[in-house]
PDB file of N, CA, C and O in Angstrom:
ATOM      1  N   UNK A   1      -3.313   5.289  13.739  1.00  0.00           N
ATOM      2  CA  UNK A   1      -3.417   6.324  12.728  1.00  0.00           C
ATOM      3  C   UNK A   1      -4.566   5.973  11.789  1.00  0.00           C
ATOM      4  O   UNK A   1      -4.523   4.855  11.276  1.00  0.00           O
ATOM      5  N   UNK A   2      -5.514   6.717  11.516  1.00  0.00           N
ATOM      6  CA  UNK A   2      -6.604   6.940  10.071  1.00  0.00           C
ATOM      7  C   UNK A   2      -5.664   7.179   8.907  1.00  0.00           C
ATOM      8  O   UNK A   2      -4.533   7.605   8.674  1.00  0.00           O
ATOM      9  N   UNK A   3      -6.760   6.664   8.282  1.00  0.00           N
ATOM     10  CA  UNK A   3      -6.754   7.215   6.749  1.00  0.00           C
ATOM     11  C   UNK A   3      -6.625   8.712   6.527  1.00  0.00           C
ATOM     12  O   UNK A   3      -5.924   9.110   5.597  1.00  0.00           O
ATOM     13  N   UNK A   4      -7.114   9.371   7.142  1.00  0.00           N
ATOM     14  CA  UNK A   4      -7.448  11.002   7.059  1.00  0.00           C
ATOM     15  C   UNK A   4      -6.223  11.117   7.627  1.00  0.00           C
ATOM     16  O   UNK A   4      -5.311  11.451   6.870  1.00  0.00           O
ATOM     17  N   UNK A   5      -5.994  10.942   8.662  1.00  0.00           N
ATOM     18  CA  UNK A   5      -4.502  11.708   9.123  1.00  0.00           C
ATOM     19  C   UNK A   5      -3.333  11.119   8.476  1.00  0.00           C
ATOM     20  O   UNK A   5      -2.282  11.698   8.750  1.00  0.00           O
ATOM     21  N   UNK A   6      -3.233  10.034   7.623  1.00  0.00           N
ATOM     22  CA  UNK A   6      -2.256   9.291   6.381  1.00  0.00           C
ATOM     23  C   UNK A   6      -2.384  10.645   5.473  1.00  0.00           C
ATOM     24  O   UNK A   6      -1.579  11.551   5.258  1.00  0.00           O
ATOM     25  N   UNK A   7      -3.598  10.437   5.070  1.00  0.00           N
ATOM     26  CA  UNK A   7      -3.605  11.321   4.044  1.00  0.00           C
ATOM     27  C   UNK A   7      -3.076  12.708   4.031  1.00  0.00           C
ATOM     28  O   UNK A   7      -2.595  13.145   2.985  1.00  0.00           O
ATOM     29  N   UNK A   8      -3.138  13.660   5.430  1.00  0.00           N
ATOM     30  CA  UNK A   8      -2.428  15.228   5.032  1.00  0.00           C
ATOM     31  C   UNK A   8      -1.039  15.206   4.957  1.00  0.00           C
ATOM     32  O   UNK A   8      -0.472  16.272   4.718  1.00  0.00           O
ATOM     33  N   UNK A   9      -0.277  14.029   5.142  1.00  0.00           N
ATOM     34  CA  UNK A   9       0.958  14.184   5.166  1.00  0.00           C
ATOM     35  C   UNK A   9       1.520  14.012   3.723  1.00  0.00           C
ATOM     36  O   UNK A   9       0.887  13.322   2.923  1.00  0.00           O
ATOM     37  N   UNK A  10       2.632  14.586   3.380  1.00  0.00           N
ATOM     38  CA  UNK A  10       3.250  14.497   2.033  1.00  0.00           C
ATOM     39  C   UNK A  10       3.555  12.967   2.063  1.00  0.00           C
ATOM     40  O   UNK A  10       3.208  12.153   2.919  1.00  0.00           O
ATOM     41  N   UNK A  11       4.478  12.713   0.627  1.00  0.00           N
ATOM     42  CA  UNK A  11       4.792  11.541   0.097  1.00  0.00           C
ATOM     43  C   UNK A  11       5.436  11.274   0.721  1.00  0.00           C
ATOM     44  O   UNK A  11       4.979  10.359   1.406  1.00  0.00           O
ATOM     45  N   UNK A  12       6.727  11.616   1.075  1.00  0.00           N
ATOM     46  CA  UNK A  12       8.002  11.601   1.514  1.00  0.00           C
ATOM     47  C   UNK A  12       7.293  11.142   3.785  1.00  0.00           C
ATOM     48  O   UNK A  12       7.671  10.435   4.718  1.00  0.00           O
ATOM     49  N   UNK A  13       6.654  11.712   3.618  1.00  0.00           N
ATOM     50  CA  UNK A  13       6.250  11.613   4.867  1.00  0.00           C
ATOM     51  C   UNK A  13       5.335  10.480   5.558  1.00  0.00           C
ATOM     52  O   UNK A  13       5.348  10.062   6.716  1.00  0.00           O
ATOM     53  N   UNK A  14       4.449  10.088   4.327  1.00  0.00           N
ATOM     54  CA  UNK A  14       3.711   8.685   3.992  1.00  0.00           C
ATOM     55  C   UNK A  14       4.454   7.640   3.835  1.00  0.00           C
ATOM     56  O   UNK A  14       3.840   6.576   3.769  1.00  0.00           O
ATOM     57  N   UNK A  15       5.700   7.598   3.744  1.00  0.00           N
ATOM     58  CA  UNK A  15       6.693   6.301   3.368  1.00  0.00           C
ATOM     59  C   UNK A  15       7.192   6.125   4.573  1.00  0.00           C
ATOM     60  O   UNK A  15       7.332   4.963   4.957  1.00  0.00           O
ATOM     61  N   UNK A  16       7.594   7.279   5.489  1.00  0.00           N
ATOM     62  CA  UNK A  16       8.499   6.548   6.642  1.00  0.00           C
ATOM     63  C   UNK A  16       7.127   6.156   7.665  1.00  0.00           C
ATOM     64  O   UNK A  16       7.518   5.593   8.688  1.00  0.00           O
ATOM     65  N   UNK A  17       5.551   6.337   7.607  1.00  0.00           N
ATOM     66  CA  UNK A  17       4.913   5.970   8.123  1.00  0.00           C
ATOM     67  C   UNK A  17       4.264   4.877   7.727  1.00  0.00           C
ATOM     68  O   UNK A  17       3.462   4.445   8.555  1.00  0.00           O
ATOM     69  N   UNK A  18       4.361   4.245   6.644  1.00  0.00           N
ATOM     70  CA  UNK A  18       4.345   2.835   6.149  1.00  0.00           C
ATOM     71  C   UNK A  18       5.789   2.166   6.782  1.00  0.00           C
ATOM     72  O   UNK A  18       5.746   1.307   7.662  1.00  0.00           O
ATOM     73  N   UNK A  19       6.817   2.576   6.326  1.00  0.00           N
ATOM     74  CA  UNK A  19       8.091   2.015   6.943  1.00  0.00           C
ATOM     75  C   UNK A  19       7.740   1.766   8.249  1.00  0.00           C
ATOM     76  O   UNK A  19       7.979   0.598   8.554  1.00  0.00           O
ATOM     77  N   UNK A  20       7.135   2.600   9.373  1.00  0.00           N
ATOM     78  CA  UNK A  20       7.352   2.319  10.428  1.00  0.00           C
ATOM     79  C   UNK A  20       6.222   1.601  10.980  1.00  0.00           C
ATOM     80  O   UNK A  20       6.315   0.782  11.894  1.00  0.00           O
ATOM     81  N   UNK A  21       5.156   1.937  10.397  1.00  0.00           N
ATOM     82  CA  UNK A  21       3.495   1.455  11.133  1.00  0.00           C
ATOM     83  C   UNK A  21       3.301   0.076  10.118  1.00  0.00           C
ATOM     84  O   UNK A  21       2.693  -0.895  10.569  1.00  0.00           O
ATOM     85  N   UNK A  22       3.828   0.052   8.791  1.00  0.00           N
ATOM     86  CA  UNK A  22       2.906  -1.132   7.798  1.00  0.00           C
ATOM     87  C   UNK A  22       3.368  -2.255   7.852  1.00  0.00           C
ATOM     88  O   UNK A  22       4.554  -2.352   8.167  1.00  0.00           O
ATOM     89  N   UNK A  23       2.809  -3.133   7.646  1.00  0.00           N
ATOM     90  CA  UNK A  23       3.242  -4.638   7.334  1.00  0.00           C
ATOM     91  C   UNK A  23       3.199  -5.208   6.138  1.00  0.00           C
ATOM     92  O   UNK A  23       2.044  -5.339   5.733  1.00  0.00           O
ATOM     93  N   UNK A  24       4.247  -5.701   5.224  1.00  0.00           N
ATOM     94  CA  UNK A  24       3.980  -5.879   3.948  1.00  0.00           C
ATOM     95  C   UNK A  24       3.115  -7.201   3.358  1.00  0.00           C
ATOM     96  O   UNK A  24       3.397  -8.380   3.574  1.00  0.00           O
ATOM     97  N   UNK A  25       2.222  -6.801   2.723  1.00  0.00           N
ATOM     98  CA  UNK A  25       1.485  -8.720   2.375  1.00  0.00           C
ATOM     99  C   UNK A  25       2.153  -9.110   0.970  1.00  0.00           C
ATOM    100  O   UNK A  25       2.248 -10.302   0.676  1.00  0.00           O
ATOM    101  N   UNK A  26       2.751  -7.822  -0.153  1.00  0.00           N
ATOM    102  CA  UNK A  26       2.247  -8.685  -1.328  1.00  0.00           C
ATOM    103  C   UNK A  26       2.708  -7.614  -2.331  1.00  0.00           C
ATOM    104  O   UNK A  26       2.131  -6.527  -2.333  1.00  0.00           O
ATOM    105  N   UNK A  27       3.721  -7.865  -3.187  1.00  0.00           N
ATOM    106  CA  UNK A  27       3.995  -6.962  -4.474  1.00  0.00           C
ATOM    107  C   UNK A  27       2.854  -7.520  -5.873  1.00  0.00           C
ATOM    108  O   UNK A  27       2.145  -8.510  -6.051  1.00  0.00           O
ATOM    109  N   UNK A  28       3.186  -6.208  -6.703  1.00  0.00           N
ATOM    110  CA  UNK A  28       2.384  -6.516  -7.916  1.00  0.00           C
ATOM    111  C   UNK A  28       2.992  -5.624  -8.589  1.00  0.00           C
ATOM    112  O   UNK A  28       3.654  -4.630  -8.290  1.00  0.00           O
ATOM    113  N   UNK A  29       2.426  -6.507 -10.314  1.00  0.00           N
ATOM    114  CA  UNK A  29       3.089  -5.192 -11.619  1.00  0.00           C
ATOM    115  C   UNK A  29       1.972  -4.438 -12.221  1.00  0.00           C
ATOM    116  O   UNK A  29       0.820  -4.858 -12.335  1.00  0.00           O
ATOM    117  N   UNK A  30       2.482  -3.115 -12.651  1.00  0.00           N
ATOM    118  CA  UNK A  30       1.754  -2.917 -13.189  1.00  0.00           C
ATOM    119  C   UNK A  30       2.069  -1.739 -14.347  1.00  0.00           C
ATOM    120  O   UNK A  30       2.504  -0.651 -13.968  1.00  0.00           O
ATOM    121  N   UNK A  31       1.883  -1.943 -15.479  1.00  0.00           N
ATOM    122  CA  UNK A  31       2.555  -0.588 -16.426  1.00  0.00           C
ATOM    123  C   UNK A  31       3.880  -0.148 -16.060  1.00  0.00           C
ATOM    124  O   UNK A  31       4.273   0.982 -15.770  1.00  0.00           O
ATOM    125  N   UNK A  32       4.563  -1.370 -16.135  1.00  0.00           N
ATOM    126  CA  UNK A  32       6.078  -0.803 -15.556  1.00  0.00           C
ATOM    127  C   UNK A  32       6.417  -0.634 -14.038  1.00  0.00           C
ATOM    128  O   UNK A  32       7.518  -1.037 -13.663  1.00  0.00           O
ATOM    129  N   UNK A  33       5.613  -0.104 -13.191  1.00  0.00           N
ATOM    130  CA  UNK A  33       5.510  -0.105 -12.100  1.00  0.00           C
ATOM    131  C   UNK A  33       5.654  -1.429 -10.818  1.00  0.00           C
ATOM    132  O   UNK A  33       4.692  -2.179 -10.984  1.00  0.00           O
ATOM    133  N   UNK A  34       6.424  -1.859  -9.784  1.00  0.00           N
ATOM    134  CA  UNK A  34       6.319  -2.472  -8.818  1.00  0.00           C
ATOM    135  C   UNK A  34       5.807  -1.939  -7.990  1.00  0.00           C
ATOM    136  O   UNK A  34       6.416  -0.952  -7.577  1.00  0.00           O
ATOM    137  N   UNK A  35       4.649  -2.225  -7.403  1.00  0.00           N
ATOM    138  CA  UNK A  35       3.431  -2.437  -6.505  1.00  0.00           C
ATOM    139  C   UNK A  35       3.489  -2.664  -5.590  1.00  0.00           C
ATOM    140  O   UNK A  35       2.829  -3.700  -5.508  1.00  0.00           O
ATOM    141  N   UNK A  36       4.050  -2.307  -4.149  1.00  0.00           N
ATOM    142  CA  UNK A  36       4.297  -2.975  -2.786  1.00  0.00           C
ATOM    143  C   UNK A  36       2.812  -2.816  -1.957  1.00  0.00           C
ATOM    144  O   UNK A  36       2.282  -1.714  -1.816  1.00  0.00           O
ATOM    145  N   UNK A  37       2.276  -3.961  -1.481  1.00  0.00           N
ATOM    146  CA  UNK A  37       1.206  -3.318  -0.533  1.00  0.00           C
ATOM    147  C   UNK A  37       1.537  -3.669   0.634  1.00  0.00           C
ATOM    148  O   UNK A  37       2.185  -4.663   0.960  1.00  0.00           O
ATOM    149  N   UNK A  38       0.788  -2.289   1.742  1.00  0.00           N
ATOM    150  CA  UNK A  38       1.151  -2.489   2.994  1.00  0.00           C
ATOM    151  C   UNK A  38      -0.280  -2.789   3.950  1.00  0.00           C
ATOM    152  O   UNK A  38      -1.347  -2.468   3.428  1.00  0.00           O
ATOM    153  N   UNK A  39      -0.300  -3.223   4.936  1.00  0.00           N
ATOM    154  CA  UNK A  39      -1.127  -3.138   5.851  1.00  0.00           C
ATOM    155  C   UNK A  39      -0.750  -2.334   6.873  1.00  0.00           C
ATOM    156  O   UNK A  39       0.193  -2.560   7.632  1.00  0.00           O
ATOM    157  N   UNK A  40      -1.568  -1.274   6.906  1.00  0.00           N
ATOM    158  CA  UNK A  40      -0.981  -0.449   7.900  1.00  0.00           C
ATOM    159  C   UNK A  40      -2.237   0.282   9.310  1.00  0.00           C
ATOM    160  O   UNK A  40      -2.571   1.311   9.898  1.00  0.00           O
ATOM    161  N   UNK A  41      -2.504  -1.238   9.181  1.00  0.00           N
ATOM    162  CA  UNK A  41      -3.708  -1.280  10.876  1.00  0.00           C
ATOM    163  C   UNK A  41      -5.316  -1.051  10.376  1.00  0.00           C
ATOM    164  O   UNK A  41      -6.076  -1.984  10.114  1.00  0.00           O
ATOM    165  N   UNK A  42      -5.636   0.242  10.308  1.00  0.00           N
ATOM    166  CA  UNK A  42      -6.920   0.359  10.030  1.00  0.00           C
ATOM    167  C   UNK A  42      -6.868   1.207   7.988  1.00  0.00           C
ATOM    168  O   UNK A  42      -7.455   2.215   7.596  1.00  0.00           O
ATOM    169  N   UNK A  43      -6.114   0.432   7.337  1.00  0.00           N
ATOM    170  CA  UNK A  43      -6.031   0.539   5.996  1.00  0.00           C
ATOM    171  C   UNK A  43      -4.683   0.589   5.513  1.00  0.00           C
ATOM    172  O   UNK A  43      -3.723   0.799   6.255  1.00  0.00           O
ATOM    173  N   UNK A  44      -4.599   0.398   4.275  1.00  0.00           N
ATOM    174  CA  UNK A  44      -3.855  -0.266   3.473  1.00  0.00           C
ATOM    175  C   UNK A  44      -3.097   0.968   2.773  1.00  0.00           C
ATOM    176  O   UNK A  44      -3.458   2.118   2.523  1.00  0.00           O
ATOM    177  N   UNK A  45      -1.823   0.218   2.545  1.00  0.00           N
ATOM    178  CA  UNK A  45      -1.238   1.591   1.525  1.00  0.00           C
ATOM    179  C   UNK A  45      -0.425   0.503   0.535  1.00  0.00           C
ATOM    180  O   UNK A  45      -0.101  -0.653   0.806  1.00  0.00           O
ATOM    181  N   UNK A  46      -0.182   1.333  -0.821  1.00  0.00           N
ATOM    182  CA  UNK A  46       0.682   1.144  -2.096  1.00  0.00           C
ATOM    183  C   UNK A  46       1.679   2.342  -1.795  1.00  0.00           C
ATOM    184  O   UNK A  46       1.480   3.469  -1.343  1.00  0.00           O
ATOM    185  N   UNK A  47       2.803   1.693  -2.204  1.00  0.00           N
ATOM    186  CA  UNK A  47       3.965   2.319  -3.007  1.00  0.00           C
ATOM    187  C   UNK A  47       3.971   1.777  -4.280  1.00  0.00           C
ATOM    188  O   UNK A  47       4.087   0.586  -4.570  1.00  0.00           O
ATOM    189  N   UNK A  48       3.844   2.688  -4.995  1.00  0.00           N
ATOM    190  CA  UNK A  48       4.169   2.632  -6.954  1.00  0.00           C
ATOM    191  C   UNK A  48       5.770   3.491  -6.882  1.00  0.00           C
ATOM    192  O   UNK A  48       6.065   4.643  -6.563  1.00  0.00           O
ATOM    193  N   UNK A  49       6.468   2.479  -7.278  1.00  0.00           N
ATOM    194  CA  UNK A  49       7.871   2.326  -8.040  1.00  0.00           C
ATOM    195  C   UNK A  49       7.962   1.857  -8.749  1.00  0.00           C
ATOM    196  O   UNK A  49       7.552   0.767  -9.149  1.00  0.00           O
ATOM    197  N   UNK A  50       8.892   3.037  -9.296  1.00  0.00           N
ATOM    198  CA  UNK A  50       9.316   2.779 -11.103  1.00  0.00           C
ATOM    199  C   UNK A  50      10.964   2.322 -11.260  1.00  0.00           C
ATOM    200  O   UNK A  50      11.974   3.021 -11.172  1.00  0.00           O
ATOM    201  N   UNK A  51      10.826   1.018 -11.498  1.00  0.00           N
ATOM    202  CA  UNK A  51      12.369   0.267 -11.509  1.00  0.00           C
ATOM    203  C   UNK A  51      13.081   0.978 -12.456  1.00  0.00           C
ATOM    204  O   UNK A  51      14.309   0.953 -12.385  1.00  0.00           O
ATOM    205  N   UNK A  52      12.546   1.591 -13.307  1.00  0.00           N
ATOM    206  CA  UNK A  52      13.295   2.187 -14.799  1.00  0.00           C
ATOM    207  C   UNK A  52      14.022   3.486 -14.342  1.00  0.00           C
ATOM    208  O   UNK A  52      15.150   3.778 -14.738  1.00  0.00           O
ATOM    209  N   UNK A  53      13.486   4.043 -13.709  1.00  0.00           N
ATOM    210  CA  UNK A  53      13.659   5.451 -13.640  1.00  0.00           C
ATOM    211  C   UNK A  53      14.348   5.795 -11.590  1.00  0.00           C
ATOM    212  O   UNK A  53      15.051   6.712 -11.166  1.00  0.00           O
ATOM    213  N   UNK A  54      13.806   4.759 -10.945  1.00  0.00           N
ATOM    214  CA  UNK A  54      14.344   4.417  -9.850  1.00  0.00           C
ATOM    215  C   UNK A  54      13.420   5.300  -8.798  1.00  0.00           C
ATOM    216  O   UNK A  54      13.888   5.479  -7.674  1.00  0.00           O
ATOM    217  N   UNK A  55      11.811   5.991  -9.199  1.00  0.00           N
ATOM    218  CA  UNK A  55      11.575   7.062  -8.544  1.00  0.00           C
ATOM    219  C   UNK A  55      10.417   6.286  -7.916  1.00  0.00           C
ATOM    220  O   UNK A  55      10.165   5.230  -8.497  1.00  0.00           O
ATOM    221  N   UNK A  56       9.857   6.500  -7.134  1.00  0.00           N
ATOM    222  CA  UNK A  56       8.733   6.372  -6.030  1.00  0.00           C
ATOM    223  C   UNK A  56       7.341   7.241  -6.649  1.00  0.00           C
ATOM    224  O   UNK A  56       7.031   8.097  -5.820  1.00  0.00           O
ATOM    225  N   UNK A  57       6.708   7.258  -7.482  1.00  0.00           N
ATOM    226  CA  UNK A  57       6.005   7.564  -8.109  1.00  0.00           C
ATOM    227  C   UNK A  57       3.879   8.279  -7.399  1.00  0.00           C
ATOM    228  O   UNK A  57       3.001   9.102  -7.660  1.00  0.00           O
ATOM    229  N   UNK A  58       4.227   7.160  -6.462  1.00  0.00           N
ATOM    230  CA  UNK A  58       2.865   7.249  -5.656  1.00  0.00           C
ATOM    231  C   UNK A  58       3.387   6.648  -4.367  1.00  0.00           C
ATOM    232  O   UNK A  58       4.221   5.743  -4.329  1.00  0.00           O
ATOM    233  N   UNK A  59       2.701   7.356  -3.077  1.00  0.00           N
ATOM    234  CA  UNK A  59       2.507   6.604  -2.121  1.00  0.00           C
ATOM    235  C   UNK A  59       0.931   6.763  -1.969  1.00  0.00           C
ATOM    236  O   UNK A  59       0.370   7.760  -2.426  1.00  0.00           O
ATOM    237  N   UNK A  60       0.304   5.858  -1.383  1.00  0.00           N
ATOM    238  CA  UNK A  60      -1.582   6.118  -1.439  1.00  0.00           C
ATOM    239  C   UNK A  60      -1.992   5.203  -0.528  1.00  0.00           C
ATOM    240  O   UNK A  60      -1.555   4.056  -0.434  1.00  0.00           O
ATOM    241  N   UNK A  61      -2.971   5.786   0.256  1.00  0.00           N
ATOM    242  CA  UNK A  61      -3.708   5.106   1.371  1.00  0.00           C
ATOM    243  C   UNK A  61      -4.828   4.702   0.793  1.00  0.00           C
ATOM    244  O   UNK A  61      -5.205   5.371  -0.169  1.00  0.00           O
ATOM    245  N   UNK A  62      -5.743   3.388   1.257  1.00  0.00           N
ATOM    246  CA  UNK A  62      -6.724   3.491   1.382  1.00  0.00           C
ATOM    247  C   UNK A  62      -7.628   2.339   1.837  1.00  0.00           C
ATOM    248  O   UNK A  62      -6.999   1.317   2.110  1.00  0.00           O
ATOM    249  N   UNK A  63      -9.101   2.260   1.997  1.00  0.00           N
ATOM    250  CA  UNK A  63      -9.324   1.082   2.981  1.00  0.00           C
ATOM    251  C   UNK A  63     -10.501   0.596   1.601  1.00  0.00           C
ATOM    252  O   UNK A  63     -11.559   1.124   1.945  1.00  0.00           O
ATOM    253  N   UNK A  64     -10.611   0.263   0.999  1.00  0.00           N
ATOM    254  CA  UNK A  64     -11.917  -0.062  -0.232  1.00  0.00           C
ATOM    255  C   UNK A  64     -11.161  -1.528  -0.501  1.00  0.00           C
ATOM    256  O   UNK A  64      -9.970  -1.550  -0.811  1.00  0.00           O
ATOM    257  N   UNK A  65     -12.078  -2.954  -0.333  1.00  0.00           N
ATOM    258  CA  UNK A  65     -11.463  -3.555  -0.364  1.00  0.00           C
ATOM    259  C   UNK A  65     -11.496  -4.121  -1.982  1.00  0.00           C
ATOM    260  O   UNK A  65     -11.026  -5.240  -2.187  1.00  0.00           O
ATOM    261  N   UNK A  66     -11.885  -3.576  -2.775  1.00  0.00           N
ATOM    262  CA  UNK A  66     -11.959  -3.487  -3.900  1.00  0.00           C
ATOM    263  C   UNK A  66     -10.682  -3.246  -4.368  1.00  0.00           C
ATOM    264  O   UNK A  66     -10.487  -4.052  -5.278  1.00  0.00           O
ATOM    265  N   UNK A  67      -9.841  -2.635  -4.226  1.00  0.00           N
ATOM    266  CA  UNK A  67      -8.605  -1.975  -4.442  1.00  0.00           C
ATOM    267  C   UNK A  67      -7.619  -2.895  -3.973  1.00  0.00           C
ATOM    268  O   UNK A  67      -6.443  -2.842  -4.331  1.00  0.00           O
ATOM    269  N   UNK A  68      -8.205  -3.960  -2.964  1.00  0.00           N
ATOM    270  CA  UNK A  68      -7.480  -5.267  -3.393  1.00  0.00           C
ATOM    271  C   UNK A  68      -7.618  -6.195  -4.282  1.00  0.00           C
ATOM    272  O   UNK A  68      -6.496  -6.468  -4.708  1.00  0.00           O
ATOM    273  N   UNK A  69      -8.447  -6.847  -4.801  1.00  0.00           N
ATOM    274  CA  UNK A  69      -8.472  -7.381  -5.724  1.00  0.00           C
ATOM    275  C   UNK A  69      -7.449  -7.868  -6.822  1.00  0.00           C
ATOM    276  O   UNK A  69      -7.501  -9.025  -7.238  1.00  0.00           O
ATOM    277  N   UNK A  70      -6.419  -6.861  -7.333  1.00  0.00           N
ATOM    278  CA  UNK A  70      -5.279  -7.244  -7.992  1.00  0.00           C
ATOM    279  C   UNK A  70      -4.264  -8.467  -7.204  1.00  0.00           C
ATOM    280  O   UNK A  70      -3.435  -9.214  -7.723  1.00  0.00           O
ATOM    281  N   UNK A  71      -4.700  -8.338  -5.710  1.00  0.00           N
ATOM    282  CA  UNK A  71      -3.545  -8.739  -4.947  1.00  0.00           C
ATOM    283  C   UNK A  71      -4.438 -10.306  -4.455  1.00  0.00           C
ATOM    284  O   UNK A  71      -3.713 -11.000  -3.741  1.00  0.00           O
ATOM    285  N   UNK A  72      -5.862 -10.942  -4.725  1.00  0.00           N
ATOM    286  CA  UNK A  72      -6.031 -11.889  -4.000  1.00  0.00           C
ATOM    287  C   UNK A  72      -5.534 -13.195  -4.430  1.00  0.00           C
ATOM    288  O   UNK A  72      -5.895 -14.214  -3.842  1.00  0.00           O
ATOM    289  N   UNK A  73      -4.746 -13.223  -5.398  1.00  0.00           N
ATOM    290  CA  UNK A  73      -3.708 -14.548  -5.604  1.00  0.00           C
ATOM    291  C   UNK A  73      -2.857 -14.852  -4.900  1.00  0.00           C
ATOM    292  O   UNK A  73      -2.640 -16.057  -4.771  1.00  0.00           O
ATOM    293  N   UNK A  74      -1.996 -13.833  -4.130  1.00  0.00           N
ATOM    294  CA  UNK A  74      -1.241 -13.713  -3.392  1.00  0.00           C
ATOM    295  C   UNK A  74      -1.978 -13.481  -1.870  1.00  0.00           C
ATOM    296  O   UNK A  74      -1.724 -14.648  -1.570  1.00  0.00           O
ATOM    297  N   UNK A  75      -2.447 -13.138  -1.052  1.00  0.00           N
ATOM    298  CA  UNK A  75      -3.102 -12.502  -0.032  1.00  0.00           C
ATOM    299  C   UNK A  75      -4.806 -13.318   0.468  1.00  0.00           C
ATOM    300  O   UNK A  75      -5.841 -13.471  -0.179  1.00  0.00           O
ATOM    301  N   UNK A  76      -4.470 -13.648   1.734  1.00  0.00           N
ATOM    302  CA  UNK A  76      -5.738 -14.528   2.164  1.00  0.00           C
ATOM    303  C   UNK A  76      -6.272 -13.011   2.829  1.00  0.00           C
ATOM    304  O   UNK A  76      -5.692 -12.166   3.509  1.00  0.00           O
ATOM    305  N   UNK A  77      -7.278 -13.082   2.434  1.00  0.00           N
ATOM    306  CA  UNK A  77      -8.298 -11.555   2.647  1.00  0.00           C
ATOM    307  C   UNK A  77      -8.774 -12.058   4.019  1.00  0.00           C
ATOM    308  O   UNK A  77      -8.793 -11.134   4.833  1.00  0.00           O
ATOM    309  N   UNK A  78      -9.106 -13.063   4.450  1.00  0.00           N
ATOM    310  CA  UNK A  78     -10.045 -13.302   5.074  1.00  0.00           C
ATOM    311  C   UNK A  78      -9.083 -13.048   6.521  1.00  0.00           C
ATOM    312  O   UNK A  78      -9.457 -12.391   7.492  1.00  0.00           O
ATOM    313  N   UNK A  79      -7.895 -13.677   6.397  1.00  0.00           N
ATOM    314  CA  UNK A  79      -7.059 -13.646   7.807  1.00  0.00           C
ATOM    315  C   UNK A  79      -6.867 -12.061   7.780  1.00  0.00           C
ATOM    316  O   UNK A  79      -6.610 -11.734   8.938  1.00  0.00           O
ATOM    317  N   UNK A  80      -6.877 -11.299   7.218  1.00  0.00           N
ATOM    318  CA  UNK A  80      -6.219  -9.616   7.016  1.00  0.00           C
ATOM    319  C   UNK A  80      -7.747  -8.776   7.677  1.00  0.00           C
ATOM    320  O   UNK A  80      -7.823  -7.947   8.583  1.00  0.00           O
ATOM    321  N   UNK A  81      -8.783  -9.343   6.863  1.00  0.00           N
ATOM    322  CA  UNK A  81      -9.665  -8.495   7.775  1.00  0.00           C
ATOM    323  C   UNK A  81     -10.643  -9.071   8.597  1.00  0.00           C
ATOM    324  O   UNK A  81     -11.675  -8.519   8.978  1.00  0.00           O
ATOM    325  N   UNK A  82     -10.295 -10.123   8.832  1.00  0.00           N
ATOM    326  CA  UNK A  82     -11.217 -10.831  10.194  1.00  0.00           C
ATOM    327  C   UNK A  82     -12.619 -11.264   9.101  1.00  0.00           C
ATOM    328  O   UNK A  82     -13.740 -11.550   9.521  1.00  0.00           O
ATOM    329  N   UNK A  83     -12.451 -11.247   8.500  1.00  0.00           N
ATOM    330  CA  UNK A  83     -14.080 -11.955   8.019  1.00  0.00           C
ATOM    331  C   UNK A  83     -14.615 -13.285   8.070  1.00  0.00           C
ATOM    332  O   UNK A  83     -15.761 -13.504   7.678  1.00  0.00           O
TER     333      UNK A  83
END
């Protein structure tokens, strides 16, 4: 699966395809929010959950490896994308 074809599907529909395709490396906080990231083959997805409120807030694809960065304390970049 792409990024592009992640992307037309709803939220609800983006989660059971992380559930089923992703591999998890690595939570994070952020503004209240728990941060799950996934690897999910040819790019990455977040779930943003809100422990307070109990709701799923964001699901989001994407491959910029910039957008990891929050996560390289936790996460060897180098084994994840072959570099």
């Amino acid at each position: 699966m792409t990024l592009s074809q992640f992307n037309t599907h709803s939220s609800a529909a983006r989660l059971e395809i992380i559930w089923e395709l992703g591999n998890f490396l690595a939570f994070r906080g952020r503004r209240g929010y728990r941060i799950a990231l996934y690897n999910v083959g040819s790019f990455f997805a977040e779930i943003w959950y809100n422990p307070k409120t109990e709701y799923i807030s964001l699901v989001r694809g994407f491959e910029s490896k910039r957008a990891l960065e929050p996560y390289l304390t936790q996460i060897n970049l180098v084994e994840i994308l072959d570099l």
